[in-house]
VOVORO-334328 format. One record per atom (N, C-alpha, C, O): x, y, z; residue in three letters. Coordinates in steps of 0.02 Angstrom, whole numbers, plus 32768, in hexadecimal, padded with zeros to 4 digits. Layout:
residues N
XYZALA
...
end
This chain:
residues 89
1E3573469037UNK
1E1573749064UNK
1DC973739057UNK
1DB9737D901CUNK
1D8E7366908DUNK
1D5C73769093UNK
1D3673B3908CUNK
1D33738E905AUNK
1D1A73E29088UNK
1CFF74219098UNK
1CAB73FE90A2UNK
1C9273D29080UNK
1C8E741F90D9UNK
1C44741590EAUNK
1C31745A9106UNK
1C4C7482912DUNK
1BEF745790DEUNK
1BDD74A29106UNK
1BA574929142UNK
1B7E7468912CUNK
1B9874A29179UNK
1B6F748091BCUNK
1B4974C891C8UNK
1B5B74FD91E1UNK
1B0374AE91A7UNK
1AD274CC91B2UNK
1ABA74CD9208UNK
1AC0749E922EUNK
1AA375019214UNK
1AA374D7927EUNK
1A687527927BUNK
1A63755F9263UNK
1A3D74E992B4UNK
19FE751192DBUNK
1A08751F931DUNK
1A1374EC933DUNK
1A087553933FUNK
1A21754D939AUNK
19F8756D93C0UNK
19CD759593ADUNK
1A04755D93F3UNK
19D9759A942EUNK
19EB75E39416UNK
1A2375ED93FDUNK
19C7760D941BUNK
19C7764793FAUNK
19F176759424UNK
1A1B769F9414UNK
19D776609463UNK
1A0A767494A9UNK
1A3E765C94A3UNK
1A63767A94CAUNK
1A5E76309485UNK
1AAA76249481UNK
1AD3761B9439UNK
1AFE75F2942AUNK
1AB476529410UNK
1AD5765793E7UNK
1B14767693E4UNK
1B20768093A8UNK
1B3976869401UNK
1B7C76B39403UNK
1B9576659427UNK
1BB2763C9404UNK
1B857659946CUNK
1BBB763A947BUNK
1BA175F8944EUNK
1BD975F39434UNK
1B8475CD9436UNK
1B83758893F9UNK
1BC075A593C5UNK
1BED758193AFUNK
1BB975EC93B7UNK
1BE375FA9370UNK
1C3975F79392UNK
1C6975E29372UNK
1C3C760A93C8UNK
1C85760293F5UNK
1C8D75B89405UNK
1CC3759C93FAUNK
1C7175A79412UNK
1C817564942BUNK
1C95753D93DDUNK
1CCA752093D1UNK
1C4B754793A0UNK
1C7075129364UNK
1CA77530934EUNK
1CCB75059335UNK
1CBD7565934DUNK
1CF1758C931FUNK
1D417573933AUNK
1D7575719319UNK
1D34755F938FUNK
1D68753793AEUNK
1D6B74F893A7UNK
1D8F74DF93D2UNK
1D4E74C79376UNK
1D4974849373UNK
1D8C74889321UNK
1D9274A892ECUNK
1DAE7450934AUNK
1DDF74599313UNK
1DBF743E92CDUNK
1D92741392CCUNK
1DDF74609289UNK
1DB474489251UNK
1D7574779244UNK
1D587470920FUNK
1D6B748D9259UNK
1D3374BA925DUNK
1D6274FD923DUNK
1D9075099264UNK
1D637524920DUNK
1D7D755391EFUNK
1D5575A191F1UNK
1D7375D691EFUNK
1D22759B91F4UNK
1CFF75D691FDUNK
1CA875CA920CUNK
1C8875A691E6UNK
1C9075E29236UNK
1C4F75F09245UNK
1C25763B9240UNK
1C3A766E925CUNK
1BFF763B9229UNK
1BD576769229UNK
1B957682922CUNK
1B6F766C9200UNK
1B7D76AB9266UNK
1B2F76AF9276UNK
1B1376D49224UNK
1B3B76F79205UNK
1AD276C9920BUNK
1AB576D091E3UNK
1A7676C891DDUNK
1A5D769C9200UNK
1A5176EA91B5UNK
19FB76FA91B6UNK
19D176C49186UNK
19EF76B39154UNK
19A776B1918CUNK
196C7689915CUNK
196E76549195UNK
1978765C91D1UNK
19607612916AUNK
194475D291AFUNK
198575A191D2UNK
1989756691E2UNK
19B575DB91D3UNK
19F475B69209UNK
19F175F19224UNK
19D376259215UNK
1A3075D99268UNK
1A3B7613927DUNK
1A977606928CUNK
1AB3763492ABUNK
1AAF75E49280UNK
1B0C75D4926CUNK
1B0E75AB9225UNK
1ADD758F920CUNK
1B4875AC920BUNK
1B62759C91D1UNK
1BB3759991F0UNK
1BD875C49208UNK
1BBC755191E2UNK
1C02752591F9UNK
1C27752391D6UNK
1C1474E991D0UNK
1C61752A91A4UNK
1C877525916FUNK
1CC774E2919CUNK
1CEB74EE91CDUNK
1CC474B29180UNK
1CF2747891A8UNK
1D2C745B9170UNK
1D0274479147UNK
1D4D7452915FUNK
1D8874419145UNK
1DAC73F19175UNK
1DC873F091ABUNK
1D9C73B99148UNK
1DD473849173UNK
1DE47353914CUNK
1DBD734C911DUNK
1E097335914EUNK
1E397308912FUNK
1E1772CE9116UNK
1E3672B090EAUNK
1DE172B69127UNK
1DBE7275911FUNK
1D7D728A9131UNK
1D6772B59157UNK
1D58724890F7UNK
1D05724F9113UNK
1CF87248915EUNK
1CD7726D9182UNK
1D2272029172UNK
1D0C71F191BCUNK
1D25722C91EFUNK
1D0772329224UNK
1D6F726991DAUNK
1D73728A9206UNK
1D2B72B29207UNK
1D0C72BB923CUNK
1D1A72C291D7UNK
1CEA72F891D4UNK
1CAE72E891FFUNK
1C9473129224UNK
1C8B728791F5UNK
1C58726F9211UNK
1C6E727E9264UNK
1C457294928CUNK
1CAC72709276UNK
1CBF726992BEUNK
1CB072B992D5UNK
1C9572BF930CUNK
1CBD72ED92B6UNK
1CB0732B92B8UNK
1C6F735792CCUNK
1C68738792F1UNK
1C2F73219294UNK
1BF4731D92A7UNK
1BD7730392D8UNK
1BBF73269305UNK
1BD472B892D9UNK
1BB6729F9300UNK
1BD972A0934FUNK
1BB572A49381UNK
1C20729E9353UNK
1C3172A09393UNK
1C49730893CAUNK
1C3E731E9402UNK
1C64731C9398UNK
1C7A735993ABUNK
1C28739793BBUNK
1C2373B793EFUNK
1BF1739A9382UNK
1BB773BD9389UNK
1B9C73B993BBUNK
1B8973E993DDUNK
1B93736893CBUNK
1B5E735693F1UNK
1B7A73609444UNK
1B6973419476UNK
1B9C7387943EUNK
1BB273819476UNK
1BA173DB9496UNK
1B9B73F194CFUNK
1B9E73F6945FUNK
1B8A74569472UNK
1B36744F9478UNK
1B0A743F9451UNK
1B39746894C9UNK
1AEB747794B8UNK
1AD174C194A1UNK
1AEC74F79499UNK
1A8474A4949BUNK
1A6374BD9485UNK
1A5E74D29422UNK
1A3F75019408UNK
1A8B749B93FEUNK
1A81747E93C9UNK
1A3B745393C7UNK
1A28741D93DDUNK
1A21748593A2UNK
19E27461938DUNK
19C874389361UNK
199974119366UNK
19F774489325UNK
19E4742392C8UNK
1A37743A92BCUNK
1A5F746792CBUNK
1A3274019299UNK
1A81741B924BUNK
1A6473EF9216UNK
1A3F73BE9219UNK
1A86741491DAUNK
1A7F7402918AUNK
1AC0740F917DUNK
1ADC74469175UNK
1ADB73C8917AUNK
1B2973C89154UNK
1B2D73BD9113UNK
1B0F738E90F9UNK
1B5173E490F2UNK
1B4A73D490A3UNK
1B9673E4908FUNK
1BB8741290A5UNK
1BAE73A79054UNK
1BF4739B9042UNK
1C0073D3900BUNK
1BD173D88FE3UNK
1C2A73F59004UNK
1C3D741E8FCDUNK
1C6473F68FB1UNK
1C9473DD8FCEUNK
1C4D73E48F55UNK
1C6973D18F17UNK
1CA673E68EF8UNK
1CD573C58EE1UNK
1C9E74238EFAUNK
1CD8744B8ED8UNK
1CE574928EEEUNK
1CAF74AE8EF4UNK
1D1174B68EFAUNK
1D0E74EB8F0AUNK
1D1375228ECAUNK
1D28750B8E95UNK
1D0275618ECCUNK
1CF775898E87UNK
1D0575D48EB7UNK
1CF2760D8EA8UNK
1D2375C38EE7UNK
1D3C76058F09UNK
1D6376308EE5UNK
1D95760D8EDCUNK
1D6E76678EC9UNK
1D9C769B8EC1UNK
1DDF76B28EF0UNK
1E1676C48EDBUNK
1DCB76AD8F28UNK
1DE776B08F63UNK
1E1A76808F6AUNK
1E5576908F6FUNK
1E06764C8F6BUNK
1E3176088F78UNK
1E5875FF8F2EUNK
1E8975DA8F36UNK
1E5176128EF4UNK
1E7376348EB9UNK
1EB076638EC1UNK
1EEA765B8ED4UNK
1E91768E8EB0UNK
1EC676BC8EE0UNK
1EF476968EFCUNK
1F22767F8EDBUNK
1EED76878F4AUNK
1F1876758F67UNK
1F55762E8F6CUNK
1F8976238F8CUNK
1F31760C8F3DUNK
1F6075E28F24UNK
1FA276058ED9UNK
1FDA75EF8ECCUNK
1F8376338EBFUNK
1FBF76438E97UNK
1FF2768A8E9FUNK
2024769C8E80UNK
1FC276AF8EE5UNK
1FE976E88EF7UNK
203676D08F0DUNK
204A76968F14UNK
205B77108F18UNK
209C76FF8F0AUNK
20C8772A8F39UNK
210577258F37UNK
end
């Protein structure tokens, strides 16, 4: 399993519907509008590097008014959360 987090810049005017539209792209696990120099944060989960590249380069480019993304691979996870839920019962 992949995890990438997708930094993304958008029309400011279409921030609700960019965050609806990626949150419906399969693989895409959670999105959330957020403050400093983005304005979405992509959480993507997929099976392979190339699913993930096909994810980027073909599925994004297709929502307008995407302006910038910064994709970056998560190493390891150190979630509590995702702890938890693997040994609850």
């Amino acid at each position: 399993m992949v995890t990438s987090i997708i930094l993304i810049n958008v029309n400011r005017k279409k921030v609700n519907e960019i965050a609806e539209q990626l949150a419906a792209i399969n693989g895409v696990s959670e999105v959330y509008s957020v403050t400093g120099n983005f304005d979405l944060v992509a959480i993507v989960r997929a099976q392979t590097n190339d699913e993930l590249a096909d994810l980027v380069t073909h599925e994004l480019v297709k929502i307008d008014g995407i302006e910038k993304t910064d994709t970056m691979l998560a190493f390891k996870a150190y979630s509590r959360h995702d702890l938890d839920a693997m040994f609850s019962v």
